[in-house]
ROTOR-90714 format. One line per field, with one value per atom (N, C-alpha, C, O): residue number from 1; chain; x, y, z. Coordinates in pm, whole numbers, always signed. Layout:
REM ROTOR-90714
num <- c(NUM; ...)
cadena <- c(A; ...)
X <- c(X; ...)
Y <- c(Y; ...)
Z <- c(Z; ...)
REM end
This chain:
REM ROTOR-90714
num <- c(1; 1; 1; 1; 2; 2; 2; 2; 3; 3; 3; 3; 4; 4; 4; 4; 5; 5; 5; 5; 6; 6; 6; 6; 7; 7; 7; 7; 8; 8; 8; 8; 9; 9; 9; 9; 10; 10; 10; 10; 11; 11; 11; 11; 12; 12; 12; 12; 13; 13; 13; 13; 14; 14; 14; 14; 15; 15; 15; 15; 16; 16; 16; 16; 17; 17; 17; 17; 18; 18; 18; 18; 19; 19; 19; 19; 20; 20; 20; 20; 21; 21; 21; 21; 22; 22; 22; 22; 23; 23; 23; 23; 24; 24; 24; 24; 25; 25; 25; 25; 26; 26; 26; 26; 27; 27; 27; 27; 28; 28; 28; 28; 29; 29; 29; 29; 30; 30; 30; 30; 31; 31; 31; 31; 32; 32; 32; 32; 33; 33; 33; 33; 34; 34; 34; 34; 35; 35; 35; 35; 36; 36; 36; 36; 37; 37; 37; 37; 38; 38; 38; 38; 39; 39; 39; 39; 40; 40; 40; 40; 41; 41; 41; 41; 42; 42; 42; 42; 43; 43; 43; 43; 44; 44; 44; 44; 45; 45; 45; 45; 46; 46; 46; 46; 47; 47; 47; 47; 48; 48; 48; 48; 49; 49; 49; 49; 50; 50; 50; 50; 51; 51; 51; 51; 52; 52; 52; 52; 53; 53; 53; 53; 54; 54; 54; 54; 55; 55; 55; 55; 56; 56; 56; 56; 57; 57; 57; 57; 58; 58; 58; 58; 59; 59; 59; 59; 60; 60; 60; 60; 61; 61; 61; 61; 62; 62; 62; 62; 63; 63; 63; 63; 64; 64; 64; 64; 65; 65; 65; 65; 66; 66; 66; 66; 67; 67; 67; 67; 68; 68; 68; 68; 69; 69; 69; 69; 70; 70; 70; 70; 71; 71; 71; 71; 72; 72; 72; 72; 73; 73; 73; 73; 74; 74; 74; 74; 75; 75; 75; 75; 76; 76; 76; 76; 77; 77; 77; 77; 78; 78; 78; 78; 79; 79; 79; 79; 80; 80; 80; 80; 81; 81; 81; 81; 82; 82; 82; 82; 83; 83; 83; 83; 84; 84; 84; 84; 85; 85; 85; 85; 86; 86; 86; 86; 87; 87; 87; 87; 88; 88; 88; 88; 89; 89; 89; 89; 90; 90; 90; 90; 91; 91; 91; 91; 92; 92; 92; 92; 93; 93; 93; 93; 94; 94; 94; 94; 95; 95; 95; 95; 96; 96; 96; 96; 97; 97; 97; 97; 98; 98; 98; 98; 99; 99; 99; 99; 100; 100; 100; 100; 101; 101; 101; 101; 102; 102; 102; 102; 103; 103; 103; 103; 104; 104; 104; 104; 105; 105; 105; 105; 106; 106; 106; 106; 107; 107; 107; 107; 108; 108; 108; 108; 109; 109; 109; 109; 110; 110; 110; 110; 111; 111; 111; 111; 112; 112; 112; 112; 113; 113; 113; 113; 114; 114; 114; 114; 115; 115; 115; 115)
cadena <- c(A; A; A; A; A; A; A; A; A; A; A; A; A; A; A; A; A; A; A; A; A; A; A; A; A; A; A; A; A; A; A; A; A; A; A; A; A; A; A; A; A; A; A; A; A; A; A; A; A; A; A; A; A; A; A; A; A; A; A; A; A; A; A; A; A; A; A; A; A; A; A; A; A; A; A; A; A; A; A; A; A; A; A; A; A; A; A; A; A; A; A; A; A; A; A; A; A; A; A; A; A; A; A; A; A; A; A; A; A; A; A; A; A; A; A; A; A; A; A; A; A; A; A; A; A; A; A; A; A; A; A; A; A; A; A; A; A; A; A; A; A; A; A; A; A; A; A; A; A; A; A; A; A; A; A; A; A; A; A; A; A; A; A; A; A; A; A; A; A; A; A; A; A; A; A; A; A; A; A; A; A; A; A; A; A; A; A; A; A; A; A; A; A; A; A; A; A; A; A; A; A; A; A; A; A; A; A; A; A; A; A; A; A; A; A; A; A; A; A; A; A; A; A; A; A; A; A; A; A; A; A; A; A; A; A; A; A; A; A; A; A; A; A; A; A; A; A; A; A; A; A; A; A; A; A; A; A; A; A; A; A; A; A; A; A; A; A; A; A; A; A; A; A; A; A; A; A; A; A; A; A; A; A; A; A; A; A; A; A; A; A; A; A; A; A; A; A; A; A; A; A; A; A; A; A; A; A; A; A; A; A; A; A; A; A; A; A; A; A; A; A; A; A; A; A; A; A; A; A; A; A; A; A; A; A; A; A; A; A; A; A; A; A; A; A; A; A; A; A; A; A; A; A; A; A; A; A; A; A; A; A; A; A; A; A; A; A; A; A; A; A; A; A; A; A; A; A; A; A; A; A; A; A; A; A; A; A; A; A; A; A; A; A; A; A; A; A; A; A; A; A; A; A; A; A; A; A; A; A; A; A; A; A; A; A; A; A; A; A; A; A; A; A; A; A; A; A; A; A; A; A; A; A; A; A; A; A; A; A; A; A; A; A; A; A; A; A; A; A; A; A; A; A; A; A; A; A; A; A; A)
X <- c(+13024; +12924; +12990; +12924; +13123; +13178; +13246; +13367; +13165; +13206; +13343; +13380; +13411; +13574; +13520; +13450; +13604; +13548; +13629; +13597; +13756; +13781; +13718; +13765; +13559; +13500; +13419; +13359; +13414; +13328; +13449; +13418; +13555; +13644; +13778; +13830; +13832; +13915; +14046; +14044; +14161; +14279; +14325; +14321; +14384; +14498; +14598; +14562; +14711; +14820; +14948; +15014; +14996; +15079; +15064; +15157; +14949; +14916; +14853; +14782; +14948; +14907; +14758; +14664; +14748; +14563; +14525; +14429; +14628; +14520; +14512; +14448; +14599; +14589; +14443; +14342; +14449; +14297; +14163; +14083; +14165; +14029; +14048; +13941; +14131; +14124; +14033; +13915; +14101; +14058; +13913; +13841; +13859; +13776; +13618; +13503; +13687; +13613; +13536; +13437; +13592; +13649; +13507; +13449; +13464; +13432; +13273; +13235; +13198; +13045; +13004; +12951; +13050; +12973; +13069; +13102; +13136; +13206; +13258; +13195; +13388; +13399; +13566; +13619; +13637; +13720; +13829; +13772; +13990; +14075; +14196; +14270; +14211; +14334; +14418; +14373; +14551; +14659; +14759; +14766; +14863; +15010; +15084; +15034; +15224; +15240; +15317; +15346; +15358; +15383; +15329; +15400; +15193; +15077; +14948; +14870; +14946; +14857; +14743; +14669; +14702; +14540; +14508; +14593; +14405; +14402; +14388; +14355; +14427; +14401; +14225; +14175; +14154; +14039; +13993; +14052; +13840; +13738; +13640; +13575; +13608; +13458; +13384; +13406; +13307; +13181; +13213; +13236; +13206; +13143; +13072; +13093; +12933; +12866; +12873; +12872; +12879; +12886; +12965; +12930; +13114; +13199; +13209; +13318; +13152; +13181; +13185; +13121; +13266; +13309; +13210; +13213; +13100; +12938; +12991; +12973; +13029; +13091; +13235; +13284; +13298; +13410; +13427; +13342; +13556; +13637; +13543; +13520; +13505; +13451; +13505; +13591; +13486; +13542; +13633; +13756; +13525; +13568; +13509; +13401; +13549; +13521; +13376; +13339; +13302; +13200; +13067; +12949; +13161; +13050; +13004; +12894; +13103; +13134; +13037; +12968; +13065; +12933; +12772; +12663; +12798; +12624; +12552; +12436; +12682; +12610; +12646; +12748; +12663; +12676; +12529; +12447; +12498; +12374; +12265; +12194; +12248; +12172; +12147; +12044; +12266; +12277; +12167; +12048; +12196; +12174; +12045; +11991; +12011; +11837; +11755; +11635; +11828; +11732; +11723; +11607; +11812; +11809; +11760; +11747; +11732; +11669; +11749; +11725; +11877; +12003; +11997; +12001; +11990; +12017; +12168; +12258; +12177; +12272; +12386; +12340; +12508; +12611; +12619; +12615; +12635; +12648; +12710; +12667; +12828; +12940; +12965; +13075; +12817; +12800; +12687; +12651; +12595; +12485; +12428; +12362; +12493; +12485; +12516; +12452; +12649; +12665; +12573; +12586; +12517; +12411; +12251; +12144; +12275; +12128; +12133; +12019; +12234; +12272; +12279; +12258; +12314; +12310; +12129; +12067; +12095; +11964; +11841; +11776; +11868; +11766; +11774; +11692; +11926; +11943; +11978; +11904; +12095; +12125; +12034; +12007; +11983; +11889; +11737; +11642; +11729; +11548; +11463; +11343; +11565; +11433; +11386; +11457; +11246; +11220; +11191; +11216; +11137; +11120; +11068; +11016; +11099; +11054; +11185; +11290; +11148; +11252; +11388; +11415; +11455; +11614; +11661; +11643; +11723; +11846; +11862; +11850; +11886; +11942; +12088; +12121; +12149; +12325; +12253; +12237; +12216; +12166; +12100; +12121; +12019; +11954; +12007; +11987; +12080; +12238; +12326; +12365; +12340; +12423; +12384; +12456; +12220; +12104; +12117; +12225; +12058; +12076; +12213; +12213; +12313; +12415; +12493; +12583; +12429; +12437; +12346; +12371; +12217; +12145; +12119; +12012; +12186; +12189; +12222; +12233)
Y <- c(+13333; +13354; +13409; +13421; +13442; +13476; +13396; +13411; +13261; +13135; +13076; +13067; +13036; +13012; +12848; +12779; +12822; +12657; +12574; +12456; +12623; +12489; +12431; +12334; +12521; +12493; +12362; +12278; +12345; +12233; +12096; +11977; +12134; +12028; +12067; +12179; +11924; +11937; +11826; +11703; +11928; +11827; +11782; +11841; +11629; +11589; +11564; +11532; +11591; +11537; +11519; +11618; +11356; +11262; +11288; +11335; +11251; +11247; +11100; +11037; +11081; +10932; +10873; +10952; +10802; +10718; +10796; +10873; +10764; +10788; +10953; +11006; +11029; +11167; +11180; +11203; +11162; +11167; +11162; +11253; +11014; +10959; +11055; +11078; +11102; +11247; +11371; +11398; +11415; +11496; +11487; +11583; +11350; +11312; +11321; +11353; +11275; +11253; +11404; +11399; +11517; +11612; +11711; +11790; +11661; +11735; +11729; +11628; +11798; +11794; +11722; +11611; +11837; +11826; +11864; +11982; +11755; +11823; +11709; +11605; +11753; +11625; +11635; +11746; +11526; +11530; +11477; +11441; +11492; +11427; +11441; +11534; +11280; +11229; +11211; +11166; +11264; +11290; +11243; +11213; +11242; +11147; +11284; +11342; +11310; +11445; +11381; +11464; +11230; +11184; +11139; +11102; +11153; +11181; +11309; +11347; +11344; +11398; +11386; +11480; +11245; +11221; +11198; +11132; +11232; +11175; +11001; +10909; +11012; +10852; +10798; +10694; +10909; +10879; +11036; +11140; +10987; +11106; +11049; +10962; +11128; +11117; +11198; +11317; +11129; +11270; +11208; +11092; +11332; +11318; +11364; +11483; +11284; +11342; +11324; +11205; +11417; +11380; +11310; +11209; +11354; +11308; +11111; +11057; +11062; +10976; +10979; +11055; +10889; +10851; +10798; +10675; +10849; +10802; +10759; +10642; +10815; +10784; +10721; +10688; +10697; +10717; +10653; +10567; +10670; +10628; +10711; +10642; +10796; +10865; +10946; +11023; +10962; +11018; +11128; +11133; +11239; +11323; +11447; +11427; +11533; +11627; +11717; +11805; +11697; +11754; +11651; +11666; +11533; +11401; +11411; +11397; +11433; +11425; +11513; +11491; +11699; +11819; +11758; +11766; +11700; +11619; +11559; +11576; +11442; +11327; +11413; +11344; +11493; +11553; +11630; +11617; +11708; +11794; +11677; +11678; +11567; +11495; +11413; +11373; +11404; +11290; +11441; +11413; +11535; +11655; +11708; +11773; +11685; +11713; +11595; +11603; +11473; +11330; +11342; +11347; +11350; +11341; +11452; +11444; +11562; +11681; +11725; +11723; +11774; +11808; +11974; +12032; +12029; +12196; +12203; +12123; +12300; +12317; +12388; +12435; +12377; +12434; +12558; +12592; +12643; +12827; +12866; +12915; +12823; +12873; +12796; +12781; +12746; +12717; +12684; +12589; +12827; +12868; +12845; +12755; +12989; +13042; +12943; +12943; +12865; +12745; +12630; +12549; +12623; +12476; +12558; +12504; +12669; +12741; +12801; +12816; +12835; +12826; +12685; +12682; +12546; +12435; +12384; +12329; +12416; +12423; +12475; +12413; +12630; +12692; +12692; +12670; +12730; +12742; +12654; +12636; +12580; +12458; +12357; +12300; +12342; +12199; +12258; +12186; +12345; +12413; +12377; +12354; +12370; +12260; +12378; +12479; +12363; +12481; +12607; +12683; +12635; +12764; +12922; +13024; +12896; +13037; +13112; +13080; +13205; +13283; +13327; +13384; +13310; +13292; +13450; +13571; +13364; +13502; +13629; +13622; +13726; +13831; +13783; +13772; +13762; +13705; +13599; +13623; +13498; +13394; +13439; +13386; +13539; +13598; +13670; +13645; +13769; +13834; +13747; +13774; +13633; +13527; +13485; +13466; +13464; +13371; +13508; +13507; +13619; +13705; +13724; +13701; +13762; +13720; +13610; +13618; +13513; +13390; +13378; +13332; +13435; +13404; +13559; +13608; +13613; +13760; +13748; +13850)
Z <- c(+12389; +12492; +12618; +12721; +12613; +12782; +12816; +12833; +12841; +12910; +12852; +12735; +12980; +12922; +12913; +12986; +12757; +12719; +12799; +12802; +12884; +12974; +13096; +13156; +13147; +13241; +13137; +13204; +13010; +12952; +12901; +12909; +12862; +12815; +12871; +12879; +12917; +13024; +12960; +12951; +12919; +12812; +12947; +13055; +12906; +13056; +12898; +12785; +12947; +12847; +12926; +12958; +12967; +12970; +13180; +13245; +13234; +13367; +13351; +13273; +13513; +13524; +13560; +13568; +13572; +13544; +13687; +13692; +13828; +13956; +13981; +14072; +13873; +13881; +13819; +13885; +13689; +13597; +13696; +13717; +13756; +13816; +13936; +13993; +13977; +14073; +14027; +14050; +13978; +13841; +13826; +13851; +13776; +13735; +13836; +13808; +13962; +14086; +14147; +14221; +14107; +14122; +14081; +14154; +13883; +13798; +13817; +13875; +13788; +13799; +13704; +13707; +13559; +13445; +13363; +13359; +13271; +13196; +13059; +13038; +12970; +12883; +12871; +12862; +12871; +12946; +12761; +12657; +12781; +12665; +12693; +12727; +12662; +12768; +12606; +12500; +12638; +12507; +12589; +12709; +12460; +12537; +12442; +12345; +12511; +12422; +12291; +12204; +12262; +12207; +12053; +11959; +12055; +12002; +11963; +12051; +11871; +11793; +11818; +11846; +11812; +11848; +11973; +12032; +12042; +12181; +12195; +12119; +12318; +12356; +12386; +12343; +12476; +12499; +12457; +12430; +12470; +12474; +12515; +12457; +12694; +12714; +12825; +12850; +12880; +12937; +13091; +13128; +13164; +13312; +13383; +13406; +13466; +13497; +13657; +13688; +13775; +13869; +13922; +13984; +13906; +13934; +13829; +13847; +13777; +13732; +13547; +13475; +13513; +13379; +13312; +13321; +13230; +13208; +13052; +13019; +12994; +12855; +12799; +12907; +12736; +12683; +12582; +12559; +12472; +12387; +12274; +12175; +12271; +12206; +12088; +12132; +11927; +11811; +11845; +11835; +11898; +11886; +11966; +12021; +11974; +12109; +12060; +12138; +11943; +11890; +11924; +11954; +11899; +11926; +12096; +12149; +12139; +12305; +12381; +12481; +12249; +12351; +12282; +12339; +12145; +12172; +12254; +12292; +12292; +12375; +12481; +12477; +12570; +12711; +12692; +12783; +12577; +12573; +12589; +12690; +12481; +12517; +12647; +12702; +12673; +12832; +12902; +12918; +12926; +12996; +12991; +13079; +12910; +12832; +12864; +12893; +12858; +12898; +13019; +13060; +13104; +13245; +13327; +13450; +13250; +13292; +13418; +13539; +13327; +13441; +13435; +13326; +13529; +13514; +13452; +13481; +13373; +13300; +13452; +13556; +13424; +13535; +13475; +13357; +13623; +13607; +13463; +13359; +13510; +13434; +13277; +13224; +13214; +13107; +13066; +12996; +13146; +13100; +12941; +12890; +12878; +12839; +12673; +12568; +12719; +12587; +12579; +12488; +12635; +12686; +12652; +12624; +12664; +12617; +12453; +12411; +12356; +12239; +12161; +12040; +12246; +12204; +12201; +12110; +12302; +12339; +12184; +12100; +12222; +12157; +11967; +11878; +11972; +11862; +11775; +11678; +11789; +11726; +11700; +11594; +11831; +11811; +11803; +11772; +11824; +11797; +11886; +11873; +12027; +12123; +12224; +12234; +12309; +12351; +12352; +12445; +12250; +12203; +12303; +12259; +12415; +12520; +12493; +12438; +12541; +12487; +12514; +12620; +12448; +12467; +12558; +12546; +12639; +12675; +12578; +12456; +12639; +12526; +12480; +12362; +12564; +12456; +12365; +12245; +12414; +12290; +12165; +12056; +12185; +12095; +12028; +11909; +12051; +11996; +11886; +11772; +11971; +11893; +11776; +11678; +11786; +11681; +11613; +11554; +11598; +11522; +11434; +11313; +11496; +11396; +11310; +11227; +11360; +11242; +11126; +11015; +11177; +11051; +11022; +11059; +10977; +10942; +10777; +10709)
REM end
């Protein structure tokens, strides 16, 4: 879609806790994964909304853009600029919600998947 995916998921790997909640304090809307470089798997996975830690310890970073779309859709949050365009593909297409009519990139997109 354009959109660079680190404006949506944000790696910290081997930064200390009061750097993170900096970081954290920081972020609008986003989903965040805290790694040790010592490790393979992350340590945490979770969501922030408005500067605060609304989620965590979460599977996995797929589970993480659900529950952020849903947190985002319940709360009837405007989607952020600079991830328009992924939040309106999660929106229209994936989940089938809303049916007015999609963006031309979205529609572009939906067209070549189900082609």
């Amino acid at each position: 879609m354009g959109e660079d995916p680190e404006n949506l998921v944000q790696e910290y790997v081997d930064m200390d806790e009061n750097a993170i909640k900096e970081v954290i304090q920081d972020t609008t809307i986003g989903i965040y994964v805290i790694k040790r470089s010592t490790s393979a798997e992350p340590e945490d996975i979770g969501i922030i909304l408005e500067g605060i830690s609304v989620l965590q310890d979460l599977e996995n970073v797929a589970l993480a853009v659900a529950m952020l779309f849903g947190l985002m859709y319940a709360l009837n949050l405007n989607y952020p600029v600079d991830l328009r365009y992924t939040f309106e593909v999660i929106q229209k297409v994936f989940m089938g919600l809303d049916g007015s009519k999609p963006s031309n990139k979205t529609l572009a997109l939906k067209n070549q998947l189900f082609q």
